[in-house]
N, C-alpha and C positions, 0 to 999 in steps of 0.2 A: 525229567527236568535237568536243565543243564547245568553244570557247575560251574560257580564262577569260579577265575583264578585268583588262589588267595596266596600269601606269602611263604607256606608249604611247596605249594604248585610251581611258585617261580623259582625258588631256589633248586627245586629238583632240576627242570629245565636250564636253570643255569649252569649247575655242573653237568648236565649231563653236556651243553655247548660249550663247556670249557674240557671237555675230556679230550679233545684228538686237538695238538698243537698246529697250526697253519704251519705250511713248510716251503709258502712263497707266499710274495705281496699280492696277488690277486685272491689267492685263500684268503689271507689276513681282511681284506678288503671286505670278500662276500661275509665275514665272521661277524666285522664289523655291522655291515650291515642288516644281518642276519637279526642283531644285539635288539631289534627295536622291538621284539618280543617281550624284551626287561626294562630297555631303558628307557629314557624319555628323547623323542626327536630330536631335541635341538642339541640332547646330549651326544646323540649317534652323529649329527651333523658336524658338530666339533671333531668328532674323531675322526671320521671321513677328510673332515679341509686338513688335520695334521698330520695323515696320511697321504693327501694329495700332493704337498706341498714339497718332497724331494724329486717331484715328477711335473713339475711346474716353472718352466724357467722364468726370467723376470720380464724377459722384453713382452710374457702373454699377460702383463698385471702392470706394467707401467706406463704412466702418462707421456703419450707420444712427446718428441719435441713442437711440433707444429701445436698442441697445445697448453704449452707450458707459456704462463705470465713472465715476458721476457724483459730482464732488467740489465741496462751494462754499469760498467764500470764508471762509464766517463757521465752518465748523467747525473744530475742535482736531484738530490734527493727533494725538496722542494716540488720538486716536476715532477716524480713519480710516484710523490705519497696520493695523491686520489686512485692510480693504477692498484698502490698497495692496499688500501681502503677497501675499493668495491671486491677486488677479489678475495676480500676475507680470509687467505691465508695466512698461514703464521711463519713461515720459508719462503724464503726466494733465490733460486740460483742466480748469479748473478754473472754474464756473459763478458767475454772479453771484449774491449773496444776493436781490436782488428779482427779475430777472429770470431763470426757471431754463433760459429755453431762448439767452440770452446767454453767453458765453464771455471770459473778461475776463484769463485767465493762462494760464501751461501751467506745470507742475510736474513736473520732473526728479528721479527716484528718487536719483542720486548726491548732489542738492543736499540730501537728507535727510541725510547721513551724518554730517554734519560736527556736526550738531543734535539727534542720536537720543542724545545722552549726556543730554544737559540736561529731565531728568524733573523735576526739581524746580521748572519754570515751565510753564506756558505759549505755546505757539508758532506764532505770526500765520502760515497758511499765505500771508498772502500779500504778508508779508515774503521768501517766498521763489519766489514766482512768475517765469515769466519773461514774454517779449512773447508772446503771439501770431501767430501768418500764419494770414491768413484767402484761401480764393481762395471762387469759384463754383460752382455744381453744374456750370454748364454748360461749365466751364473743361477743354480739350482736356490727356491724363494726358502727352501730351510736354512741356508749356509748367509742370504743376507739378512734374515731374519737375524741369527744369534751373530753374527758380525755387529749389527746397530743396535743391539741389546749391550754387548760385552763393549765395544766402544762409544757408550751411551747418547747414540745419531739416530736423530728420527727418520733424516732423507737421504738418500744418496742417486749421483747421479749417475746415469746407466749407459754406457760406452758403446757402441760398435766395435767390430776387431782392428778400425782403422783408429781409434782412439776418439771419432767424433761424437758430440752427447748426440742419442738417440730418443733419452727422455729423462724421467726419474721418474721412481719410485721410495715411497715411504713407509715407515712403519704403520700407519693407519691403513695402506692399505696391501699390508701383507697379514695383518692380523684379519680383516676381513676375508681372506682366502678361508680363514680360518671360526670365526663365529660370524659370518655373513656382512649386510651391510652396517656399518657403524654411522647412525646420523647424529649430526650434529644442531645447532639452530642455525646454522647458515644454508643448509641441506634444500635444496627444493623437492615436493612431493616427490616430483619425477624428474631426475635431472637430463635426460635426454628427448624432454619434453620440447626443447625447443631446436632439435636434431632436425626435427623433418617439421615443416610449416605449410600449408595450404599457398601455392602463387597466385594472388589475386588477380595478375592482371593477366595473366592466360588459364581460361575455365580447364581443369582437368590435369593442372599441372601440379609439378611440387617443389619447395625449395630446400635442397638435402646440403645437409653440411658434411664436408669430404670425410669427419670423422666418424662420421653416423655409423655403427658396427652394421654388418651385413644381416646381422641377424635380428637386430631392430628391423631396419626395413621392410627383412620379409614379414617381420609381423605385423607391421605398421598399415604395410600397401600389399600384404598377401604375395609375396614374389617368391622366388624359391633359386634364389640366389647361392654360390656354394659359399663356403666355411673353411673351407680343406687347405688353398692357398694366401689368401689374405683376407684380413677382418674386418677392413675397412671399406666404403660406397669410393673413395678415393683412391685405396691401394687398388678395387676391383677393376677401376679406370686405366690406373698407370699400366695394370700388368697386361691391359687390350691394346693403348695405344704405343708402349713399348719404349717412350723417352719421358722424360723430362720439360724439354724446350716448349716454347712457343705452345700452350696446355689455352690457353683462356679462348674460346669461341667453337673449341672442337667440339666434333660432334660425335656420340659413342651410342652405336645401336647395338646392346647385349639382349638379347630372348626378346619376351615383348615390348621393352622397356627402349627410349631413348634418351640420352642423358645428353646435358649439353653445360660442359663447363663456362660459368659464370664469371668466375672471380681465382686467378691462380698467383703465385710468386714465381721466383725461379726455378724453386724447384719442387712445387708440393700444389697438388689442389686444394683450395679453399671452399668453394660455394658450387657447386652444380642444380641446375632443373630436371626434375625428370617428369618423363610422360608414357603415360603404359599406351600401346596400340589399340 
């Protein structure tokens, strides 16, 4: 009869896996994960994301620009409090009136409260701005972790080496790198649920939004798309057709897939269809 393992059993096994010290991070790693003989799952997975985490730069965990709720300087608050509502965030960068890919404040939903009586004026959003924290794309998610911990900043926005915002990222979700997803009640079941959508009016088609990650899709629609150079159904496009310009009506044939941009700006896809052969 076999024996179960009882608190004798594991303590032996644990010092005997604490006897030979790891003498590189891929040791450390396997140790870690070795640990799920003693500890509990979600406990080894904490350890894992706080070990991941000096090897995770920020531009692979923050909210592209193209997705960022963009608010400037020069608008009436008035006008963009329904933007501010539906998007149920609690931050907002807030963009410079000349330059839109600059970031010049951050706007605190509570600092509205005190101001939302006063309908009777006008209300400089950026009388009520606050500073800023800007790091790097290429800045390691431990170092802005304890950055916005020690400087008590939930978000900061995320630079390029040309100085233009690339996105932001937040403390909520650098801590998920680290105990997984954190939902909140604004959360939908599945937030990328409405990434890819059925094209009604062409049988067999689909309509993929440019941020859709590549590796939704392939799950989605079964493709086997890579990973290796960019993450995005959008960035997969830019890196075929090789510009920027003139993006809206092209047509991109990758493997058995044909994509056909929908809806672009100047410089970024928006909306494409795609259709498998």
């Amino acid at each position: 009869m076999r024996e179960e393992p009882g608190p004798s059993w594991t303590m032996r096994g644990l010092k005997k896996w604490l006897s030979t010290a790891p003498e590189t991070r891929d040791e450390l790693m396997k140790l870690v994960h070795d640990s799920r003989k003693f500890l509990e799952p979600d406990t080894v997975d904490m350890l894992e994301g706080v070990l991941d985490l000096p090897a995770t730069q920020i531009r692979e965990i923050m909210t592209p620009r193209p997705a960022i709720v963009s608010v400037f300087e020069d608008d009436a608050l008035l006008d963009i409090l329904p933007v501010l509502i539906e998007s149920a965030h609690s931050r907002f960068p807030i963009f410079s009136a000349s330059d839109q890919d600059t970031v010049v404040g951050i706007l605190l939903a509570k600092d509205l409260l005190p101001v939302l009586g006063q309908s009777n004026q006008l209300i400089d959003v950026k009388s009520l701005m606050r500073q800023p924290v800007f790091v790097p794309e290429t800045a390691r998610s431990d170092q802005v972790l304890r950055m916005l911990k020690h400087t008590q900043t939930h978000i900061a926005i995320v630079v390029d080496e040309y100085g233009t915002t690339s996105g932001i990222v937040t403390l909520e979700d650098l801590l998920e790198e680290i105990v997984g997803e954190i939902e909140d009640e604004h959360d939908v079941d599945d937030p990328l649920a409405e990434y890819i959508v059925p094209d009604h009016e062409i049988s067999g088609a689909w309509l993929v939004q440019a941020l859709t990650p590549i590796e939704h899709f392939n799950d989605v629609l079964s493709a086997d798309f890579s990973t290796e150079e960019v993450e995005t159904i959008g960035g997969l496009l830019l890196q075929e057709i090789g510009r920027v310009s003139d993006l809206e009506g092209q047509i991109v044939n990758l493997n058995e897939w044909t994509f056909k941009i929908l809806q672009a700006d100047a410089r970024s896809i928006i909306l494409v269809r795609a259709v498998k052969a």
